[in-house]
N, C-alpha and C positions, 0 to 999 in steps of 0.2 A: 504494500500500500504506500499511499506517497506520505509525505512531510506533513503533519499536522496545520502546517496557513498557507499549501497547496489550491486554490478554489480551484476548480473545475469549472470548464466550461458550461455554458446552456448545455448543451449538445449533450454534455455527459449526464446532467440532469434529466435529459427528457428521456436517455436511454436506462439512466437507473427507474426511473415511474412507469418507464414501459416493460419492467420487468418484474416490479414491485409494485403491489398495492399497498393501499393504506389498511392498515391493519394487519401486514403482514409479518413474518416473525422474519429475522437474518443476522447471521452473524456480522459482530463487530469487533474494532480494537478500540481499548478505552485512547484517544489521543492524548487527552488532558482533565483535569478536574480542577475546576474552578468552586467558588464556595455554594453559587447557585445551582453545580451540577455537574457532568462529567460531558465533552466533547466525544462522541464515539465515530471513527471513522466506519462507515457501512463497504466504501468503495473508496478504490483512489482518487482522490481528492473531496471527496463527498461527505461529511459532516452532518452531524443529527446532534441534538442536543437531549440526553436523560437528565431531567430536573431531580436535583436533589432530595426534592419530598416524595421522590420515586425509589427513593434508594431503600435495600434493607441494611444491606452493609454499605460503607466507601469503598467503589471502586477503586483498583491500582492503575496506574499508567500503565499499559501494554498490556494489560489483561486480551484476555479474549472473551465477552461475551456475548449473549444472545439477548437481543431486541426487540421491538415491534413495533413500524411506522406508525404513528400516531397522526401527524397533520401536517404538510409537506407543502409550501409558501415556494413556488417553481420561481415566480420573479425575481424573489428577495434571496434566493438558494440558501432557505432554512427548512429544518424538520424538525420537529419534537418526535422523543423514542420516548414509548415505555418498556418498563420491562417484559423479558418475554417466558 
């Protein structure tokens, strides 16, 4: 996967939605964890955001875990994850 402040193009966005719904479950890597939450890469360059009041435990940086698209803003190339 790429570098954690990698954006991705449109292009790569409309092919992760064409391949992924919302509500769908996918692996991830935690990129980062901020106090509001943890950045999980889905895809290279592709970013989703798991809100902290999602968490059971703190994520670790480079974990691997498992997700589910929540609400996916293609303009702004944001997503909220919950857990999966």
């Amino acid at each position: 996967m790429s570098e954690p402040h990698t954006p991705a193009p449109l292009s790569a966005w409309q092919d992760f939605l064409a391949r992924h719904a919302e509500g769908g479950a996918l692996d991830g890597r935690v990129a980062s964890v901020v106090p509001f939450g943890a950045f999980v890469e889905v895809a290279d360059g592709i970013h989703g955001l798991l809100p902290s009041v999602e968490w059971t435990t703190r994520p670790e940086v480079g974990a691997d875990i498992r997700v589910r698209v929540n609400v996916v803003d293609i303009d702004r190339r944001r997503m909220s994850l919950l857990p999966a």
